[in-house]
N, C-alpha and C positions, 0 to 999 in steps of 0.2 A: 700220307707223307708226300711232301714234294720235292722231286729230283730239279737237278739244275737246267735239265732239257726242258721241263714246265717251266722255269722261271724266264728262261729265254723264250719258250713260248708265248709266256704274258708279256714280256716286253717287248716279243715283234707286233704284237695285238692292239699296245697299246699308239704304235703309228701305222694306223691304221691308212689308207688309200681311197680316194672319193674319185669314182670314174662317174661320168657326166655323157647321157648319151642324148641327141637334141634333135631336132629335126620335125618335118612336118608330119601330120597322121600319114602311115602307111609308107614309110620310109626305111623301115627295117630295125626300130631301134628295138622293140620289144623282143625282138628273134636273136639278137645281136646279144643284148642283158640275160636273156635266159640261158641264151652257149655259154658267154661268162663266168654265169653263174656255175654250171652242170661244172665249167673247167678248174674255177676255183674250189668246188668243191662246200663240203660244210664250214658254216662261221661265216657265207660272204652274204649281207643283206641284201638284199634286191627292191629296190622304193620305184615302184610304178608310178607314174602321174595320174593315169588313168583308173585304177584300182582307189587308190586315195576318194579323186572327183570324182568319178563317174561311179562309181560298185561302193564306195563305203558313204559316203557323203552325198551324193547325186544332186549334186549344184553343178551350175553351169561354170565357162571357165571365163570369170569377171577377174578385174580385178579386185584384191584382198577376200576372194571369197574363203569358204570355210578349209578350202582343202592347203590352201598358201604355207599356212601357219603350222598345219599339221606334218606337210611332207618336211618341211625345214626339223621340225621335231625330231621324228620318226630318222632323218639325214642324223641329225648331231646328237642322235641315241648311238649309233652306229660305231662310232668314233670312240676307239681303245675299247671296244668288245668285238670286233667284228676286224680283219684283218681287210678286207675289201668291202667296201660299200658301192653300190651301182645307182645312179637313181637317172630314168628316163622315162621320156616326155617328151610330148611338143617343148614347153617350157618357155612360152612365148617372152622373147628379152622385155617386152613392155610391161610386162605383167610378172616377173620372174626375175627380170635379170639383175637385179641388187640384191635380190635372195642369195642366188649363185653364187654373187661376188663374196658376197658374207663366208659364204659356204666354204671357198676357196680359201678366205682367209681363217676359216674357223679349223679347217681340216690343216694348218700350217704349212699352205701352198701345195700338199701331197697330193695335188690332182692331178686327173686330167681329163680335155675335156675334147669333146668330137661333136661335128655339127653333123649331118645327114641333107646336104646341099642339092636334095633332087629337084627336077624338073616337075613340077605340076603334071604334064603327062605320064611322068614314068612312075608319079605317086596314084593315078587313078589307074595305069595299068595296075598296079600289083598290089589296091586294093581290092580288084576285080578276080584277086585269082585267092583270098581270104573269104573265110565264115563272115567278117563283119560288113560285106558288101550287102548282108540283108537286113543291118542295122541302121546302117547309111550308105547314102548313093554317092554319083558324082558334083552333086548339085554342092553339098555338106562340105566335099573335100576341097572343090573352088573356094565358098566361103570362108573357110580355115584356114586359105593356103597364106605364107607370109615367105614371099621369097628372100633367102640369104638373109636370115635374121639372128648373124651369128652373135655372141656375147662379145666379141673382140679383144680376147685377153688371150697374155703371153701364154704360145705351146696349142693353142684351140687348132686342131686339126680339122677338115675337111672332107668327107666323102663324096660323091657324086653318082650319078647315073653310072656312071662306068666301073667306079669299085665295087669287085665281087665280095659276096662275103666272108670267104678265105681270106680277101686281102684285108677285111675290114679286122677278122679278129686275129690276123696276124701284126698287124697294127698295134690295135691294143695291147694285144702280151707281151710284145716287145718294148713298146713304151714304159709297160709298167715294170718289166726286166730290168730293162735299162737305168731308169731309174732307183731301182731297188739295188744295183749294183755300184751306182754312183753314191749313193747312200752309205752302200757301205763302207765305200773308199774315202769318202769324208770323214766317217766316224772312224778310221781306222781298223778294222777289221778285216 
């Protein structure tokens, strides 16, 4: 039997939240989505880029290749069963960024979205201090690097060299606070 607390359970569920975490390899987004996650707790999906292309598909990151089509899926599965969605990535805008946009409008604007704006040096420091420095070098992370290749839509936040990661996921819960509060002041509640 279901109480009225379940039913407004299903209907917080069903607006559901797409956080978007961006940046180049070894920028902090995967450390960032995983706090996220531990904070939100059960019910929040977590959409790797890299688990998609590289661990389930192992294509290279072209455009339209096989893993494109699949995270956008796996993203707008998410949506009214999952109260928080994450999905991070490099997420190259050339290659990605009218997925995004889609995405944004598909989740009915309830995102948001954070870029990871480091310096090419402070992304080979602190891949040098990770397991996957014996995956790939610095050689790989020059190659990969695409500086300030942000999406440029309304509310796209910024990290940088300088924000800690305190600030970074005080940041997000806030945002997504905030807006969950403004929410409910529109709907009258």
């Amino acid at each position: 039997m279901h109480t009225e607390d379940d039913t407004l359970a299903r209907e917080d569920f069903m607006k559901s939240v797409l956080i978007f975490l961006r940046g180049n390899s070894a920028s902090g987004k995967s450390t960032t989505a995983k706090l996220l996650q531990k904070h939100f707790r059960e019910g929040t999906l977590l959409v790797s880029q890299d688990m998609f292309r590289i661990k389930m598909l192992n294509v290279r990151d072209t455009p339209a290749n096989l893993s494109h089509d699949l995270i956008r899926q796996i993203v707008e599965y998410g949506k009214g069963k999952c109260r928080y969605v994450i999905l991070e990535g490099i997420l190259n805008t050339g290659r990605y960024g009218d997925m995004l946009k889609e995405l944004i409008h598909y989740f009915d604007n309830r995102t948001h979205m954070y870029y990871f704006d480091l310096t090419l040096e402070e992304t080979i420091k602190r891949h040098n201090t990770r397991d996957k420095k014996y995956d790939f070098g610095e050689d790989s992370l020059r190659a990969w690097f695409v500086p300030h290749d942000r999406l440029r839509v309304a509310d796209e936040k910024v990290f940088t060299d300088e924000t800690t990661q305190e600030e970074i996921l005080g940041t997000v819960l806030r945002d997504v606070r905030l807006a969950s509060s403004r929410k409910i002041c529109q709907d009258g509640f």
